[in-house]
TORSEZA-86743 format. One record per atom (N, C-alpha, C, O): residue in three letters; y, z, x. Coordinates in steps of 0.1 Angstrom, whole numbers, plus 5000, padded with zeros to 4 digits. Each point is the difference from the previous one (the first is absolute). Example, Ala and Ser with C-alpha at 12.3 -4.5 7.8 and 13.67 -1.06 7.14 Angstrom:
<atoms>
ala494350785132 ala501250004991 ala501250005009 ala500050075010 ser501149864986 ser501150005009 ser501150084992 ser501150015005 
</atoms>
This chain:
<atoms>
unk322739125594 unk500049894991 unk501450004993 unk500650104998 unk499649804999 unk501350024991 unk500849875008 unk499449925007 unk502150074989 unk501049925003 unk500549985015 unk500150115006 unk500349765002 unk500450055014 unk501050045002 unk500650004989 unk500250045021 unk501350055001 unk501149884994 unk500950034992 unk498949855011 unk500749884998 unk499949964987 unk501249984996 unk498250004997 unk499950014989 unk500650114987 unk500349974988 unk499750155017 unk500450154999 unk501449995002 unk500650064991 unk499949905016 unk501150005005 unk500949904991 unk501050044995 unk498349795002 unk500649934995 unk500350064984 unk501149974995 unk498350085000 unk499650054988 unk501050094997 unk500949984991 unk499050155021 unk501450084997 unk501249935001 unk500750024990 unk499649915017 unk501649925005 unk500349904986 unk501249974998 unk497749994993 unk500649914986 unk500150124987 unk500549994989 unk498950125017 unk500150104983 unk501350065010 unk500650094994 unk499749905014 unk501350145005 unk501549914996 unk501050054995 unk498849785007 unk500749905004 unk500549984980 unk501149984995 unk497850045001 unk500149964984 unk500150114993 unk499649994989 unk500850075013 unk500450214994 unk501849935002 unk500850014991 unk499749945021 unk501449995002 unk500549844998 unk501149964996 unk498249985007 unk500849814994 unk499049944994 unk498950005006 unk501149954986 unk499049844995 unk499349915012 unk500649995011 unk498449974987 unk498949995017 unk499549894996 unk499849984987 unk499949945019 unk499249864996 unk499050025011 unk500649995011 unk498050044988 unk499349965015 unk499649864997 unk499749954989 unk500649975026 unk499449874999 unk498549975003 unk499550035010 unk499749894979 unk498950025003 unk499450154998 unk500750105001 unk497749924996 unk499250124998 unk500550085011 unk500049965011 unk500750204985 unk500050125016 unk498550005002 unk499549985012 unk499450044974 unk498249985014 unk499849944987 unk500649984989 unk498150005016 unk498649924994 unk499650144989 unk498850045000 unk501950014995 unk499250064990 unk501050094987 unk500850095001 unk498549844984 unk500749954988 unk499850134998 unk500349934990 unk499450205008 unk500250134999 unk501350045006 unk500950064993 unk499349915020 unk500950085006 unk501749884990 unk500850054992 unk499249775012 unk500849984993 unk500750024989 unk501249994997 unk497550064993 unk500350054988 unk500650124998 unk500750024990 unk499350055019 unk500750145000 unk501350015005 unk500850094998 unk499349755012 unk501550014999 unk500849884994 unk501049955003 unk498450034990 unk500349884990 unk500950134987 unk501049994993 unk498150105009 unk500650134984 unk501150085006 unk500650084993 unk499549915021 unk501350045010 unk501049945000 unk501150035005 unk498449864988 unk501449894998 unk500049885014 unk500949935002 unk498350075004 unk500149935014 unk499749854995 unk499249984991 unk501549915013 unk499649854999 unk499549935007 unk500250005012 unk499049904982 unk499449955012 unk500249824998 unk500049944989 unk500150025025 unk500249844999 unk499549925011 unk499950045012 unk500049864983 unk498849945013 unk501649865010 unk499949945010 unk500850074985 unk501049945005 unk501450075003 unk500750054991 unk499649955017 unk501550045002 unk501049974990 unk500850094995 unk499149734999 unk500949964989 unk499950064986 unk500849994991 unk497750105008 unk499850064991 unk500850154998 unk500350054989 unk500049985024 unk500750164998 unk501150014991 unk500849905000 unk499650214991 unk500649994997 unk500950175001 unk501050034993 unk498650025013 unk500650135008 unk500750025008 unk499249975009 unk501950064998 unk500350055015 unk499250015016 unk500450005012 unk498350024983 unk499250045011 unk499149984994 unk499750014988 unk499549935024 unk498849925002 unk499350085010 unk500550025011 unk498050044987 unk498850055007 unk499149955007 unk499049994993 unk500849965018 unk498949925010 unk499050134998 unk500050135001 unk499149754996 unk498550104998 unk499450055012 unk500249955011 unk499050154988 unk499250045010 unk499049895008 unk499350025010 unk500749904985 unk499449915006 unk500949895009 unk499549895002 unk501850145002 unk500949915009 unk500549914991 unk499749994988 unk501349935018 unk500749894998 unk500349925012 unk499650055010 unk501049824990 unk500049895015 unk501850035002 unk500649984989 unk500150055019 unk501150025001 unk500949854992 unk501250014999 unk498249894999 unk500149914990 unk500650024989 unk501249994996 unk497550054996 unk499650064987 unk501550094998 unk500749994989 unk499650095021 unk501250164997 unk501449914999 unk500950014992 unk499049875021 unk501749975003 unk500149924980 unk500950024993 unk497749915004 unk500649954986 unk500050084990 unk500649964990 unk498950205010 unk500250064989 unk501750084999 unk500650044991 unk499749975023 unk501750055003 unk501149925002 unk501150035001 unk498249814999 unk500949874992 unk500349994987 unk501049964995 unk498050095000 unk500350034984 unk500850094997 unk500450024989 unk500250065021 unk500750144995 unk499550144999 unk500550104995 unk498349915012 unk498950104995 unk500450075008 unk500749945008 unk499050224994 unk499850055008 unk498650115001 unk499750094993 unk499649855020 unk498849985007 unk499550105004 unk500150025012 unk499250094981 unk499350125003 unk498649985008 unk499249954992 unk500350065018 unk499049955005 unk498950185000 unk500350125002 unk498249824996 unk499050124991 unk499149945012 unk499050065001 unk501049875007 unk499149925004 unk498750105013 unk500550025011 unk498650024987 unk499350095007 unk500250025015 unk500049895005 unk500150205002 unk500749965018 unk498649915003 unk500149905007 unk498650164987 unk498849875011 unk500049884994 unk499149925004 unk501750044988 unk500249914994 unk501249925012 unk499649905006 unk501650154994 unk501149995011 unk499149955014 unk500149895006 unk499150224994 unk499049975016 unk499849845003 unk500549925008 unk498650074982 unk499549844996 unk500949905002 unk499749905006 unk501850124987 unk500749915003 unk500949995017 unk500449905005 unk499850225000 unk500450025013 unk498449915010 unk500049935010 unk499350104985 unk498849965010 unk500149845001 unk500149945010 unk499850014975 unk500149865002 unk501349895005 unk500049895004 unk501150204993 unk501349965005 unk500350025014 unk501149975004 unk497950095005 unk500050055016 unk498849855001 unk500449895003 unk498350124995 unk499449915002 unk500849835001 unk500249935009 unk500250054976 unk500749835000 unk501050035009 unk500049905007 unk500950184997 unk501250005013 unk499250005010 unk500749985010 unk498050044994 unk499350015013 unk499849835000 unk500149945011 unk499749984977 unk499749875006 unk498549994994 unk499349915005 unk500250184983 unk498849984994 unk500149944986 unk500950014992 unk497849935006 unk500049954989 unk499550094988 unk498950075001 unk501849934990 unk499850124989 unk498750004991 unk500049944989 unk499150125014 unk498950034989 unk499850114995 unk500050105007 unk499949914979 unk500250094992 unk498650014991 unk499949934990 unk499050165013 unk499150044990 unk499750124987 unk499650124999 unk501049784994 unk499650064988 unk500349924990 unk499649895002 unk501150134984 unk499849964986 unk501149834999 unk501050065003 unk499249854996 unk501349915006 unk500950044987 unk501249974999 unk498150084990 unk501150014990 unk500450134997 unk500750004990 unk499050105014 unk500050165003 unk501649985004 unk500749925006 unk499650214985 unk501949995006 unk500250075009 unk501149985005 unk498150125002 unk500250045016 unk499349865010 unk500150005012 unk499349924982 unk500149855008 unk501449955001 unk500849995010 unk499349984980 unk501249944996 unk501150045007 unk500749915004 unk499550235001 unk500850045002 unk500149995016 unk500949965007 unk498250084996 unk499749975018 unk500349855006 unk500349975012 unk499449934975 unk500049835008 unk501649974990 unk500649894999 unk499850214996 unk501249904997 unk501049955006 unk500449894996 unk500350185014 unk500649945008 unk499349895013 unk500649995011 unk498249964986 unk499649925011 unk500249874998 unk500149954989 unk499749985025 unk500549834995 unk498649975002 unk499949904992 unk498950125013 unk499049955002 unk499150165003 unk500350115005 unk498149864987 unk499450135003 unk498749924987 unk499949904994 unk499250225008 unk498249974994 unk499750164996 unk500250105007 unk499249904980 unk499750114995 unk498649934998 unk499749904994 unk499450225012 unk498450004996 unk499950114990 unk500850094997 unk497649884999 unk499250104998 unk498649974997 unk499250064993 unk500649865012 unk498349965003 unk499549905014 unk500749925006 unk498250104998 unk499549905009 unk500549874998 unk500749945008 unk498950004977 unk500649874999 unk501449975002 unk500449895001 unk500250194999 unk501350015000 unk500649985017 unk500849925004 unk498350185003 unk500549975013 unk499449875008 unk500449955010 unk498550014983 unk499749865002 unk501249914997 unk500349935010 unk500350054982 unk500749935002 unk501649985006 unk500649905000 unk499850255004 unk501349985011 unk499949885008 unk499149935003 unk502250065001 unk500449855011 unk499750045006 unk499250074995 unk500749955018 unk500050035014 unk501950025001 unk501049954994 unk498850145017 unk501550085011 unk499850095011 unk499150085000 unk501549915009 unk499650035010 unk500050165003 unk499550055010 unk500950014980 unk500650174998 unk500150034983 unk500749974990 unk498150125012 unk500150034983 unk500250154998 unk499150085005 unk502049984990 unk500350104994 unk499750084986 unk500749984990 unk498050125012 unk499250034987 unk501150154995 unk500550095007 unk499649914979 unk500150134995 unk499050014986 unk499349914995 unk500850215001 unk498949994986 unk501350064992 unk501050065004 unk498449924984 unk500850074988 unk499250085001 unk498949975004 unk501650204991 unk500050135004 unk498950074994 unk499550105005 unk500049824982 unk498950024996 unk498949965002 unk499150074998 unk500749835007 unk498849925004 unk498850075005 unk500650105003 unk498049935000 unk499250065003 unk500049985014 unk500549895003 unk499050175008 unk500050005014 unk499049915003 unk500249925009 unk498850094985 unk498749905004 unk500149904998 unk499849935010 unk500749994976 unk500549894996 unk501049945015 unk500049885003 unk500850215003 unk501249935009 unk499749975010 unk500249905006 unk498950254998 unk499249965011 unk499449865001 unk500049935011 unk499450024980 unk498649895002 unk501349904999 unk500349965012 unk500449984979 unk500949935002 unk501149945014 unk500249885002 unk500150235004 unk500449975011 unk499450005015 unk500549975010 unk498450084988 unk498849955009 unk499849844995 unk500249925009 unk499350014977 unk499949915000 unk500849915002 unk499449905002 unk502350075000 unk501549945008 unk499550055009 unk499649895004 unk499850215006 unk499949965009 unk499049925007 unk499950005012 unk499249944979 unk498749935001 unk500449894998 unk499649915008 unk501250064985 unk500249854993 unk501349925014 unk500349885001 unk500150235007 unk501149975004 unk500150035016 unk501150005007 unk497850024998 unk499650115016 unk500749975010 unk499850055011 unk501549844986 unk500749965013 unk501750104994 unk500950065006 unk498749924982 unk501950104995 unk499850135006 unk499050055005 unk502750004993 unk500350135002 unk499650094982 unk500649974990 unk498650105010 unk500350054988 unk500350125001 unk499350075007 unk501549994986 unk500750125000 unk500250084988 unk500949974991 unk497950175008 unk500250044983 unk500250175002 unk499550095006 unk501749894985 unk500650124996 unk499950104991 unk500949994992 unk498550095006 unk499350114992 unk500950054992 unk500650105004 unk499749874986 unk501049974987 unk499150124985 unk500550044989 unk498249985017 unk499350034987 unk500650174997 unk500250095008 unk500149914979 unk500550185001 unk499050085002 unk498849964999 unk501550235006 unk498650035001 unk500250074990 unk499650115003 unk500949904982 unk499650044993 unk498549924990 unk499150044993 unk501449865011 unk498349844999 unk499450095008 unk499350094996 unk501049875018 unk498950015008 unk499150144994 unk498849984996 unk501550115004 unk499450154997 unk499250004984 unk499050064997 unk501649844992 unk499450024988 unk499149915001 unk499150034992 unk500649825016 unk499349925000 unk499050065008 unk498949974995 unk501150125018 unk498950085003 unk499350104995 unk498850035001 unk502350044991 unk499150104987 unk499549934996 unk498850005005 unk501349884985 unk499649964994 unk498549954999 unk499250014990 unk500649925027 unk498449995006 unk499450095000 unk498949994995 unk501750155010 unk499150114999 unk499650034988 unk498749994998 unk502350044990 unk499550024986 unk499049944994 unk499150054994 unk501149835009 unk499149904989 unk498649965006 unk499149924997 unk501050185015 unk498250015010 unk499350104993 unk498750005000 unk502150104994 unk499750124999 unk499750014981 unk499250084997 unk501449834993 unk500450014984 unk499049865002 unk499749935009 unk499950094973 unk499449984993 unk500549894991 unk499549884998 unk501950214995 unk500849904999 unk501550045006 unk500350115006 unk500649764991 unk501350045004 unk501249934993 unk500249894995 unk500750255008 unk501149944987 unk501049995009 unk500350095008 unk500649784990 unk501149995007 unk501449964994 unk500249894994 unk500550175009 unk501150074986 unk501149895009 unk500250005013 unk500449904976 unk501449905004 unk500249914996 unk499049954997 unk502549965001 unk500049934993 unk499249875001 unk499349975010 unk500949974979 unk499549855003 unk500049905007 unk499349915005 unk502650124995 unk499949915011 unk500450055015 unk500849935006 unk498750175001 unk500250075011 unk499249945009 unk498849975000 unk501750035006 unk499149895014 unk499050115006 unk498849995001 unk501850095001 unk499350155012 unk499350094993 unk499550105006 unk500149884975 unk498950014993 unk499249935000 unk498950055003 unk501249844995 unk499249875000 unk499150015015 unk498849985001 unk502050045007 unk499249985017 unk498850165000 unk498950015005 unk502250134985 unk498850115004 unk498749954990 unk498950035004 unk501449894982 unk498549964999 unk499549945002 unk498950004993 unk501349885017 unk499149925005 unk499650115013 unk498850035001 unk502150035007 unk499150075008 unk498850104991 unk498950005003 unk501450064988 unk498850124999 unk499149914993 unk498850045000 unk501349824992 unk498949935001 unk499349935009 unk499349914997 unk500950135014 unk498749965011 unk499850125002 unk500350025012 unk499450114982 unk498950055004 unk499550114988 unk499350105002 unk501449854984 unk499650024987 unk500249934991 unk501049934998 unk497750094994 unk500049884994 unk500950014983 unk500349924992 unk499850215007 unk500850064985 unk501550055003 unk500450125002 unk500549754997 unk501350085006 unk500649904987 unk499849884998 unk501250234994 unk500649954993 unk501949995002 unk500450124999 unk500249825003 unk501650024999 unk500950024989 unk500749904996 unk499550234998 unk500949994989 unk501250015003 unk500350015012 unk500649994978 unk501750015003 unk500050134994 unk500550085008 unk498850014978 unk500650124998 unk498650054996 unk499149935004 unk500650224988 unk499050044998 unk499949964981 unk499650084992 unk500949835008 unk500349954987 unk498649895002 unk499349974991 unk500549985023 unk499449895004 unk498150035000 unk499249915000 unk500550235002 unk499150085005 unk499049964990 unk500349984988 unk498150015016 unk499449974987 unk498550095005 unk499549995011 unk500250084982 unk498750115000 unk498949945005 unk499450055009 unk500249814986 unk498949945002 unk499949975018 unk499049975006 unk502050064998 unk500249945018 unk499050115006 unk499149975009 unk501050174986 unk499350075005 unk498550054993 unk499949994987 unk499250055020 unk498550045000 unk500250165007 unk500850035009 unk498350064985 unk499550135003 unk499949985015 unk500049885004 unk500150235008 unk499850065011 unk500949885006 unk500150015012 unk500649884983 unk500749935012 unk501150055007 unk500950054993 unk499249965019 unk501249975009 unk501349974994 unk499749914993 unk501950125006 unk500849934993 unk501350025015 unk500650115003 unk499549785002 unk501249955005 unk501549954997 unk500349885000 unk500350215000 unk501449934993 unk501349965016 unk499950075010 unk500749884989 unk501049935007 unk501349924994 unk500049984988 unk500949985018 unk501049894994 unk500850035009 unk500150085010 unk501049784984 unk500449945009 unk501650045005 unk500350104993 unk500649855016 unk500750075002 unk502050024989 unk501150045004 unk498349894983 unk501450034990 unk498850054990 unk499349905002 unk500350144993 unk499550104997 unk500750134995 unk500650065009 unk499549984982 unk500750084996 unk498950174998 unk498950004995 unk501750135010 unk498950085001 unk499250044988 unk498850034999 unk502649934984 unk499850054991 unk498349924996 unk498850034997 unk501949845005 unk498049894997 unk499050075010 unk498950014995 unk501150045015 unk499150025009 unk499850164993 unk498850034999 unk501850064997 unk499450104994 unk499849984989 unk499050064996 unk501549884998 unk499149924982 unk498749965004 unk499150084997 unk500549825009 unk498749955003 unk499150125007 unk498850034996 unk501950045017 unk498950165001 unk499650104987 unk499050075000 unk502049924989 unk499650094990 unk498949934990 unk499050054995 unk501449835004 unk499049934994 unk498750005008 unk499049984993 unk500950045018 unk499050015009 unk499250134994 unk498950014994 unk502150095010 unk499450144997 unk499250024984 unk499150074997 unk501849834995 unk499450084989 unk498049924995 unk498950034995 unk501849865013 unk498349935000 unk499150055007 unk498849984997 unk501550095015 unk499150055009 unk499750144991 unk499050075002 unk501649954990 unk499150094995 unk499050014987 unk499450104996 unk500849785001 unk498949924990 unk498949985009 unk498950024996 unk501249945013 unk499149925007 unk499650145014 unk500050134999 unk499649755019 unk499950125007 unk500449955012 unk499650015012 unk501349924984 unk500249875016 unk501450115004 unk500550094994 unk499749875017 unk501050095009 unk501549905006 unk499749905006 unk501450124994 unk500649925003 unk500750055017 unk500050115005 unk500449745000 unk500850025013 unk501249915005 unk500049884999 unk501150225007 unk501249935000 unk499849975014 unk499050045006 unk502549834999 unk500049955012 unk501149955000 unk500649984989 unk500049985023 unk501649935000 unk501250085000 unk500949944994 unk499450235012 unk501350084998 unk500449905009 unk499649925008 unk502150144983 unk501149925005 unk500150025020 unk499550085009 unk501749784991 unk499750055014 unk501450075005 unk501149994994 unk498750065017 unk501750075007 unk500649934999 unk499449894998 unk502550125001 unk500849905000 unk500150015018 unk500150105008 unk499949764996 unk500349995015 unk501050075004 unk500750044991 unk499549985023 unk500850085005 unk501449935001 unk500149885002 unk500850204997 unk501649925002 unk500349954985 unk501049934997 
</atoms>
């Protein structure tokens, strides 16, 4: 459990980058106001526009940017540190092979998500889903090229592009497995755990997409799952004597909250008699 490599990685590259020059990251490095905060007291800046920088060097978040997006932040004069996660890179190599094959670009997941953002910004024409209704309403094309944003749940994608291919049985459809398996692996812990707990706690920010999705998953198959951001967030009343206690989170997640919230764990379980259990270690950094 804990942080993924990409994330880990973007994290180190703006405290190493901000120890030696003034840093502006553009846009959130992740979804979660713990870790910002800590390098907000590092001195690190943050801006949601390029015209806003006011630094030498400018940080592409772990979450991508559209080769767009970089040529206007190095028109301004910037110079372009890119944090961006390699399965993140994946995603955009996959969809930039697909539209040169002569497919039409579909993209499922968030349309206002800045690893959306980032995958459709250089496109002249393209469709971001994320629900049935949604793919009800595509045009018709004779060749559709699927990728997901990296977080999205496997089940969710699955049913989706089975349904393009229902709505559409004469197209080429063509889907490219874009999902990271650091998702993949905690979104399957995550079913297991929450088969097994009573309740479940799932540690990330608020606005983290790949939190949001672990607790909609462990809420189909428990019904007491709470999401905090820190163990500041933790409230006694959630638990009852002999329960089960599942904990998880998501992948910016910082270890220090994830061991705050186990201590807080610990000290309740011994008021009480409930038992806790972890899920979600980090995953290998891929090979190469």
């Amino acid at each position: 459990m804990g942080m993924c490599f990409g994330v880990r990685d973007a994290i180190a590259l703006a405290t190493r980058t901000a120890q030696q020059e003034p840093l502006t990251v553009l846009g959130d490095l992740v979804h979660n106001e713990t870790v910002l905060a800590e390098l907000r007291r590092q001195g690190v800046r943050f801006a949601r526009e390029a015209g806003e920088v006011t630094t030498p060097t400018v940080m592409i978040t772990a979450h991508g940017a559209s080769e767009r997006a970089m040529a206007q932040a190095r028109g301004e004069g910037l110079n372009v540190l890119q944090a961006t996660c390699p399965l993140v890179h994946f995603a955009h190599r996959a969809l930039a092979q697909l539209v040169a094959a002569g497919f039409h670009p579909v993209v499922i997941g968030q349309r206002d998500h800045v690893e959306v953002r980032g995958l459709t910004g250089d496109l002249a024409a393209f469709d971001v889903v994320l629900t049935p209704e949604d793919v009800a309403r595509l045009p018709g094309h004779p060749r559709y090229g699927v990728v997901a944003q990296t977080t999205q749940p496997v089940a969710k994608v699955a049913h989706l592009v089975g349904l393009l291919r229902q709505r559409f049985p004469q197209a080429q459809v063509h889907y490219r497995d874009t999902i990271c398996q650091p998702t993949k692996q905690r979104q399957q812990a995550a079913h297991d755990l929450a088969r097994q707990a009573d309740v479940v706690i799932v540690m990330g920010g608020a606005h983290s997409n790949n939190t949001r999705e672990l607790v909609a998953t462990c809420r189909q198959h428990c019904e007491r799952v709470h999401h905090v951001q820190t163990a500041a967030d933790m409230r006694p009343e959630w638990f009852h004597a002999e329960d089960t206690v599942g904990i998880t989170a998501g992948t910016s997640t910082p270890d220090a909250t994830i061991a705050a919230v186990a201590d807080w764990l610990a000290r309740e379980a011994a008021k009480f008699n409930f038992q806790t259990s972890e899920t979600c270690q980090p995953a290998p950094l891929p090979a190469g």
